[in-house]
C-alpha positions as CSV (number, residue, x, y, z in Angstrom):
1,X,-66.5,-2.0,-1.7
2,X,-64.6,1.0,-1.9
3,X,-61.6,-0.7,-3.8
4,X,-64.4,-2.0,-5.9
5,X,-65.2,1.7,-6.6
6,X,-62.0,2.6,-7.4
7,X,-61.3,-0.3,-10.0
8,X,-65.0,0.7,-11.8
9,X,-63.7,4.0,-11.7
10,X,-60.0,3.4,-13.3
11,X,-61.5,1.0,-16.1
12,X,-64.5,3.8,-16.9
13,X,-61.6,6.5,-17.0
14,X,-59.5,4.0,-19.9
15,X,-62.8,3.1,-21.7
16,X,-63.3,7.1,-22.0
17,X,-59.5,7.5,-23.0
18,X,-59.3,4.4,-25.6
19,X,-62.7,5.5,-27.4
20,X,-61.6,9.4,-27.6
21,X,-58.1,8.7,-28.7
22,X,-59.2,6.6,-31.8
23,X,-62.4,8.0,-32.7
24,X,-64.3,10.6,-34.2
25,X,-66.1,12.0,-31.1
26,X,-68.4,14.7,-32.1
27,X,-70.1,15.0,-35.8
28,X,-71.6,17.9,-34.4
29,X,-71.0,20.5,-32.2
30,X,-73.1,20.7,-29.1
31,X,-72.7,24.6,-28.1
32,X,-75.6,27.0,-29.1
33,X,-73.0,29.6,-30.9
34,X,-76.2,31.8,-30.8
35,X,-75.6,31.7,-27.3
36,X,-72.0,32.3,-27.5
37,X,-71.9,35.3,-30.3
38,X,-74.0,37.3,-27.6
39,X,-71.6,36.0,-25.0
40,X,-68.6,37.0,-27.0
41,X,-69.6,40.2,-28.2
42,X,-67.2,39.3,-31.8
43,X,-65.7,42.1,-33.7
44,X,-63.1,42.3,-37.0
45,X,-60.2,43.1,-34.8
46,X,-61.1,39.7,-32.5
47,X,-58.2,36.5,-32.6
48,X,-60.2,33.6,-31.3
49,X,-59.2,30.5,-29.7
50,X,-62.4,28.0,-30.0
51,X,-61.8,24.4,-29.2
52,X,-62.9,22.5,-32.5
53,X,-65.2,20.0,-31.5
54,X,-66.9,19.2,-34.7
55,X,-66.1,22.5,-36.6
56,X,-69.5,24.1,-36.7
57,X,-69.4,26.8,-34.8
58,X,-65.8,27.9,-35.8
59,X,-67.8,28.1,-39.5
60,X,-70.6,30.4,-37.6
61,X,-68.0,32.9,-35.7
62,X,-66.4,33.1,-39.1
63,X,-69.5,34.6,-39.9
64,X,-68.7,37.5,-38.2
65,X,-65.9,38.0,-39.6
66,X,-63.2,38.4,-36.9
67,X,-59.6,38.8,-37.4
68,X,-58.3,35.1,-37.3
69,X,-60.2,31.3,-35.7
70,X,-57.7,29.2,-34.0
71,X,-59.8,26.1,-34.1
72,X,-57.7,24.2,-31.8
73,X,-58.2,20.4,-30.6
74,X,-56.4,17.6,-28.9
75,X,-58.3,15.0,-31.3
76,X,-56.5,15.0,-34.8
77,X,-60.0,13.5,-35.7
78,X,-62.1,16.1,-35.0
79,X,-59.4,18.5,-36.9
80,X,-60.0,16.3,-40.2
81,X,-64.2,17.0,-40.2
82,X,-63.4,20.7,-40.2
83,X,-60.3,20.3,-42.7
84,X,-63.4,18.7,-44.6
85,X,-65.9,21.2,-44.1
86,X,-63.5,24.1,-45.0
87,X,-62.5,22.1,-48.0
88,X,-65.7,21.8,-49.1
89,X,-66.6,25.3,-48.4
90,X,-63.8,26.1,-51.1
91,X,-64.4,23.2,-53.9
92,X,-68.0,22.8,-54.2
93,X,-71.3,24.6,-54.8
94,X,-74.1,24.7,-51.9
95,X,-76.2,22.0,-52.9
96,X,-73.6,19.2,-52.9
97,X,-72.3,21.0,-49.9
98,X,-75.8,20.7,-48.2
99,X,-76.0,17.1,-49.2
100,X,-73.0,15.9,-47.3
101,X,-73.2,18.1,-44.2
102,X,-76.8,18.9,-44.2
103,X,-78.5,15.4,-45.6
104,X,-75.1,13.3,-44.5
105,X,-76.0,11.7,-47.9
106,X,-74.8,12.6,-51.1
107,X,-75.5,9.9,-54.1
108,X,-71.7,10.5,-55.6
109,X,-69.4,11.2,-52.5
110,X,-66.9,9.0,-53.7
111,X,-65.9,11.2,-57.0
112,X,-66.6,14.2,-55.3
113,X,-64.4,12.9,-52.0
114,X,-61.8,11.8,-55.2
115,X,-61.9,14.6,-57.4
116,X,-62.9,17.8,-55.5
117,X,-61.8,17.2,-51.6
118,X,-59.3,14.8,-51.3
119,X,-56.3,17.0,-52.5
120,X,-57.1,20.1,-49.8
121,X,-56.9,17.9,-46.9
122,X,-53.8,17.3,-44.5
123,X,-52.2,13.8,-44.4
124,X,-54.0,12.5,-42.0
125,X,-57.1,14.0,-42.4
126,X,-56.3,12.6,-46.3
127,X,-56.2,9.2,-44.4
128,X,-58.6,9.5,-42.1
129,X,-61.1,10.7,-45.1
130,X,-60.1,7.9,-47.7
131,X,-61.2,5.1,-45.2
132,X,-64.7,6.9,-43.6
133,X,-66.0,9.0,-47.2
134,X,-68.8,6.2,-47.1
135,X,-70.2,7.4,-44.1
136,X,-71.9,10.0,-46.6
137,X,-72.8,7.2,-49.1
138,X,-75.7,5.3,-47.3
139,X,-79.6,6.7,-48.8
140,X,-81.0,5.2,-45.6
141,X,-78.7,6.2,-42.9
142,X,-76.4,9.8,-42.8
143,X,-72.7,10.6,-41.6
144,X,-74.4,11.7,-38.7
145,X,-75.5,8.5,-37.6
146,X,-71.2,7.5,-37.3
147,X,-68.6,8.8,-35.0
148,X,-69.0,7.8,-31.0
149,X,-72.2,10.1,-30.1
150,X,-73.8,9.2,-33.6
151,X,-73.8,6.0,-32.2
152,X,-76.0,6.9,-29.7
153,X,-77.7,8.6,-31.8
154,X,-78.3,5.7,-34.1
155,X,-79.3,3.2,-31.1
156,X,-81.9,5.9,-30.3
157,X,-83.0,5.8,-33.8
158,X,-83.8,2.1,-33.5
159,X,-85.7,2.4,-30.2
160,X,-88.1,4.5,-31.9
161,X,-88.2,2.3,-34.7
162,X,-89.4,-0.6,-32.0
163,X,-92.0,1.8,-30.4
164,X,-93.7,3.6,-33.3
165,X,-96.2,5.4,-30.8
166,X,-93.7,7.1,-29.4
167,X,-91.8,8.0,-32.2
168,X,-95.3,9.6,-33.8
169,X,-95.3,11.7,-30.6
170,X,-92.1,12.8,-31.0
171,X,-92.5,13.4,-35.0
172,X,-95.7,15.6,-34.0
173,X,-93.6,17.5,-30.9
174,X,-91.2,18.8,-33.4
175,X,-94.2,19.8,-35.8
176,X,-95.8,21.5,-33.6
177,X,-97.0,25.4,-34.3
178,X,-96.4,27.0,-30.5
179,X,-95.1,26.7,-27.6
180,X,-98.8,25.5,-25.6
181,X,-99.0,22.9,-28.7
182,X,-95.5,21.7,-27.4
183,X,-96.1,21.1,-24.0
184,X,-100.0,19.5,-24.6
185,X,-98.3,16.8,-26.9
186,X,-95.2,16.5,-24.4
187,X,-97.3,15.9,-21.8
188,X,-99.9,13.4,-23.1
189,X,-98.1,11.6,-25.7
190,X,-94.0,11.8,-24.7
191,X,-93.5,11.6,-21.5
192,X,-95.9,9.0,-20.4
193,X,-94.0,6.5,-23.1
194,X,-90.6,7.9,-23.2
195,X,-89.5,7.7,-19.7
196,X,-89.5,4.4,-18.7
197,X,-87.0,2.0,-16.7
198,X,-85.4,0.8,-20.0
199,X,-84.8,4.9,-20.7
200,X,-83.2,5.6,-17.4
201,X,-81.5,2.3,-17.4
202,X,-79.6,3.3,-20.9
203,X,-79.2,6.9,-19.6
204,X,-77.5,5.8,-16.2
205,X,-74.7,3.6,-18.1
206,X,-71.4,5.4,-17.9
207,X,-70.6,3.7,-21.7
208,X,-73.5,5.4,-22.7
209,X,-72.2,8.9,-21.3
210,X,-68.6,8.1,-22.6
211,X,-69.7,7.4,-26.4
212,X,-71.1,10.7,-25.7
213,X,-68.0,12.4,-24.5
214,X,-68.9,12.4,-20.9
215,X,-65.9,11.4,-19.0
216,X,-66.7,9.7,-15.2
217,X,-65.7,13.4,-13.4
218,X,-68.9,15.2,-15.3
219,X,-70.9,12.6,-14.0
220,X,-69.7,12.9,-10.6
221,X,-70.6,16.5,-10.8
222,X,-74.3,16.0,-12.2
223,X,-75.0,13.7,-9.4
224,X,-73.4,15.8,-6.8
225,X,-76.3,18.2,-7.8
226,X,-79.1,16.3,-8.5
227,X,-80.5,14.0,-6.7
228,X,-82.2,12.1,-9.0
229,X,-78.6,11.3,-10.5
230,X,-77.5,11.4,-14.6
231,X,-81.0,9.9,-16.0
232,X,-83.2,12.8,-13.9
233,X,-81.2,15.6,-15.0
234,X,-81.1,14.4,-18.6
235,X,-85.3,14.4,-18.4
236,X,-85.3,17.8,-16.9
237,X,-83.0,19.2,-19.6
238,X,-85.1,17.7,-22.1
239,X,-88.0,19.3,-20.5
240,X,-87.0,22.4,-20.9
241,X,-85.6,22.0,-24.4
242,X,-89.1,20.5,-25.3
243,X,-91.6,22.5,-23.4
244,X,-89.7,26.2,-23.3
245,X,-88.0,26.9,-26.3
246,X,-89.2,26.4,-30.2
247,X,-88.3,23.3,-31.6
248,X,-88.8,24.7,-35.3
249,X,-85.3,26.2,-35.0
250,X,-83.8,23.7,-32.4
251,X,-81.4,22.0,-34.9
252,X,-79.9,20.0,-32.2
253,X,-82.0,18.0,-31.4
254,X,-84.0,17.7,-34.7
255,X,-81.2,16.5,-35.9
256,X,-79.9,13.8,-33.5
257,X,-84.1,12.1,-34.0
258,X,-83.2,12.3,-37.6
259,X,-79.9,12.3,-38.4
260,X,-80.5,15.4,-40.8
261,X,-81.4,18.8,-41.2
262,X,-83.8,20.6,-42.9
263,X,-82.9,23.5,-45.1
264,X,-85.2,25.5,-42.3
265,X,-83.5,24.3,-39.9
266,X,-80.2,24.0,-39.8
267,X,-77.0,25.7,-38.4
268,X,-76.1,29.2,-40.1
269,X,-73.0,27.9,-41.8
270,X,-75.5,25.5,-43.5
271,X,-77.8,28.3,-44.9
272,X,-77.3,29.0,-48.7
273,X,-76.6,33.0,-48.3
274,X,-74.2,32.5,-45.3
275,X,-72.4,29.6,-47.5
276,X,-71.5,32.1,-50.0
277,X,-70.2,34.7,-47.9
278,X,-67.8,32.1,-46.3
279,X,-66.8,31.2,-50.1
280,X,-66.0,34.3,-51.0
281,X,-63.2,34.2,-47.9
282,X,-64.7,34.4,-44.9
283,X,-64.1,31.0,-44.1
284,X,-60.2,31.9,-44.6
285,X,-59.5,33.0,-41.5
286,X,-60.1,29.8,-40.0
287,X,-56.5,27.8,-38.2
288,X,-57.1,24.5,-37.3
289,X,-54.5,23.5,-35.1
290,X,-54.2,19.3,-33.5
291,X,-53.0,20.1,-30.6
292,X,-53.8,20.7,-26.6
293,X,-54.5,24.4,-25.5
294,X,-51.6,24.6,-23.0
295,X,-49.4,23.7,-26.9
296,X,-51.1,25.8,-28.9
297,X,-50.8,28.8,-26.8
298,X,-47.0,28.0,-26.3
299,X,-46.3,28.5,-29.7
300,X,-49.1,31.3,-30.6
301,X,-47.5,34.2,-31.8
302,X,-50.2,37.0,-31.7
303,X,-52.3,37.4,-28.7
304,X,-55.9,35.9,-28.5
305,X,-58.9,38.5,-27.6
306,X,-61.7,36.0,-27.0
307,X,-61.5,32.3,-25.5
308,X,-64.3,29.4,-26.3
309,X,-63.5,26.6,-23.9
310,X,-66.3,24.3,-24.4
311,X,-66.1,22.2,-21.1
312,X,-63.3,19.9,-21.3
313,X,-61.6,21.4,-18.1
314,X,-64.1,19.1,-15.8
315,X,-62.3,16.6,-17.1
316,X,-58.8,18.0,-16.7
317,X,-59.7,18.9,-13.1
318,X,-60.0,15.5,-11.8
319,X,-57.3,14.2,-13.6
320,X,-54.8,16.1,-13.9
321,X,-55.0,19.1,-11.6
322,X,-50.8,20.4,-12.6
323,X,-51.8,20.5,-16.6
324,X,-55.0,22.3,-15.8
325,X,-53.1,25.1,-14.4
326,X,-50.6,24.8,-16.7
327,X,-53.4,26.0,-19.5
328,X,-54.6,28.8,-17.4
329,X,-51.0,30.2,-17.0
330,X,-50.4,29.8,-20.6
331,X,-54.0,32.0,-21.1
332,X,-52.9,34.6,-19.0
333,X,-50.0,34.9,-21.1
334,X,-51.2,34.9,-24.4
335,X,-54.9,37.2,-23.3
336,X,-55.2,40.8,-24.6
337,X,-56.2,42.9,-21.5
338,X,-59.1,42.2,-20.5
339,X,-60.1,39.2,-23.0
340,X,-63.0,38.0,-22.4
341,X,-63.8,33.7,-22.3
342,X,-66.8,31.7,-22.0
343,X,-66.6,27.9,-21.2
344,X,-69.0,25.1,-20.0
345,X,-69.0,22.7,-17.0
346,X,-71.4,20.2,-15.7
347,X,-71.5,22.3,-12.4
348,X,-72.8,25.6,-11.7
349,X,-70.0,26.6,-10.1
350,X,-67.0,24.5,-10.9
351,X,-64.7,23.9,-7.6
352,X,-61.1,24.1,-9.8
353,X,-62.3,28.1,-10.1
354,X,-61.0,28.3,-5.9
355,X,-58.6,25.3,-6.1
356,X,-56.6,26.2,-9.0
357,X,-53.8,29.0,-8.1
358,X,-51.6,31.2,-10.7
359,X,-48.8,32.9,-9.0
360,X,-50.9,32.6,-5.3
361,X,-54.0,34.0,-6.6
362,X,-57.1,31.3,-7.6
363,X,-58.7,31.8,-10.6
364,X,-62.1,33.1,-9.0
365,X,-60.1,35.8,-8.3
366,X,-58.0,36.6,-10.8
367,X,-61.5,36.5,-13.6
368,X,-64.3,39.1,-13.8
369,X,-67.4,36.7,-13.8
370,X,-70.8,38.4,-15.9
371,X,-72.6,36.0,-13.9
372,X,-76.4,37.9,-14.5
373,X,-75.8,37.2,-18.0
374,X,-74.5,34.3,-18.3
375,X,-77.3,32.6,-16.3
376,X,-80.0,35.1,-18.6
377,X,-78.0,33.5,-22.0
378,X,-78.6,30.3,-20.5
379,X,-82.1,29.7,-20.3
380,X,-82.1,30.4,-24.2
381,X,-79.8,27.5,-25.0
382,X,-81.0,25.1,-27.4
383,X,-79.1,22.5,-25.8
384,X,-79.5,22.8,-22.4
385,X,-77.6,19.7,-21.0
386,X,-74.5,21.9,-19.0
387,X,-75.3,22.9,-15.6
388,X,-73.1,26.0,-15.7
389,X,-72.3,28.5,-18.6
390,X,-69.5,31.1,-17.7
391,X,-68.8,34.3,-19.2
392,X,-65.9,36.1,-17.9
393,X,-63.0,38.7,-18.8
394,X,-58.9,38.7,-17.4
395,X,-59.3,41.1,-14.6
396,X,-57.5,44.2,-15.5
């Protein structure tokens, strides 16, 4: 049984590794940078290091105007949405700019890809744009229905197509006026239908969680924790999301139930006043780098004042303990006294904090954790599926 373990485990952990070396992961980053700009504390004389995910929030920091974005990411994909989304930023006006990243429909992508885009992108983001430009071309579905976790979302889409009851629950959750109105129509309409055997089922496959971007080692940690395993803490996340924060500016989630936003609701970098100040240059201090953190930093040549880690050492702690460290060492040498990060882990307190050393000392040790805050910041996520946020500064 055990060796049966094992194999399930080794083919889960190349399923995760084949579908996030030749995909588009994320179409959407999945950090509240509302959350992180109080966090981070960002001023003009800031260099950031943000892993890119989907390019969003790099767009929103940029807002506040620091010094220079290093959007950095191991996925060359992921580097050609931003390369996108900062050529767009450049070449076109706000309402065809809302279309395609706001709607993920726009009626004439193809001679605005052609004409307008096309010629500001990198090789392969050149390459990787002329063959996917019509995932912005369908009326009926959006770009954010493509890519692995649009997928999801997508298959999501089509179970509430099947149960129109519930999906008229949902539509009246997210039209709600308060908080009370929330959780009556939560309570009486979406949980009794939503949470069925089918739900927890879907939510307890690990393909699920890897078309999501949830390698085996997050899981492992969610279940260490809860004991109802992956499908309970995904209901209690939801729970909270649904029942104590507003939905009418939870663009998260409004758009993975409909594959769009709303001009109301939408990320900052999507709002018409905060598109034009990005236009007129503050979107130019914006890197993006394809390449790991540990490379990136090897070859950095001006010190970096504030980290954004998102959460991918989980991953990198189970598999490859040496390179983990590796990127720490390379932090420590590239920080500014007493740079401050902020990064995301299924646990509350990840274990690699003790078990990782730097020259003897663990990392627990050799960080200043603002662990009052952090946990404060975190019941205000609009998100809410990480266990543990962590806010700390390089001990002086």
């Amino acid at each position: 049984m055990r060796h049966l373990t094992k194999l399930t485990e080794r083919i889960d952990e190349r399923l995760f590794r084949t579908l996030y070396s030749r995909s588009l992961v994320y179409n959407t980053c999945w950090e509240d940078p509302a959350v992180d700009r109080r966090a981070l504390g960002l001023t003009r004389d800031d260099v950031v290091l943000v892993i890119t995910s989907a390019g969003c929030n790099a767009l929103d920091y940029a807002l506040l105007a620091p010094r220079r974005i290093h959007a950095v990411d191991a996925n060359p994909r992921q580097t050609a949405l931003l390369e996108l989304k900062l050529a767009g930023v450049r070449a076109l006006d706000f309402d065809d700019f809302f279309r395609l990243f706001g709607a993920g429909f726009h009626p004439d992508v193809q001679a605005l890809y052609e004409r307008r885009l096309r010629g500001q992108l990198s090789p392969f983001a050149r390459e990787y744009w002329d063959r996917n430009h019509g995932w912005f071309a369908s009326r009926r579905g959006s770009f954010y229905f493509h890519g692995l976790s649009g997928l999801v979302a997508c298959g999501f889409k089509a179970y509430l197509t099947a149960r129109p009851v519930l999906a008229a629950c949902i539509a009246a959750l997210f039209g709600a006026g308060s908080l009370d109105e929330q959780r009556a129509i939560y309570a009486h309409g979406v949980a009794p239908l939503m949470w069925g055997a089918g739900m927890r089922w879907a939510l307890s496959r690990q393909l699920t969680l890897s078309l999501l971007g949830v390698p085996r080692p997050q899981r492992r940690e969610i279940e260490a924790q809860h004991a109802g395993g992956v499908a309970a803490y995904v209901r209690d996340s939801l729970e909270y999301v649904l029942c104590q924060l507003p939905l009418a500016t939870n663009y998260f989630w409004r758009l993975y139930l409909e594959g769009r936003y709303t001009r109301s609701c939408c990320p900052e970098y999507l709002k018409a006043h905060n598109f034009a100040r990005l236009k007129a240059g503050l979107a130019d201090c914006i890197e993006p780098h394809t390449a790991t953190v540990t490379a990136f930093l090897r070859g950095a040549t001006e010190p970096v004042s504030k980290f954004i880690l998102l959460d991918h050492m989980d991953w990198m702690a189970s598999h490859d303990r040496e390179a983990l460290a590796e990127e720490w060492r390379e932090i420590f040498r590239h920080a500014t006294p007493a740079a401050r990060l902020i990064f995301r882990s299924a646990h509350r307190r990840p274990r690699y904090l003790e078990a990782v050393t730097i020259g003897g000392t663990s990392l627990i040790e050799r960080l200043t954790f603002h662990e009052r805050t952090a946990r404060e910041l975190a019941r205000e996520d609009r998100v809410h599926t990480y266990a543990g946020f962590h806010i700390c500064d390089v001990a002086a």
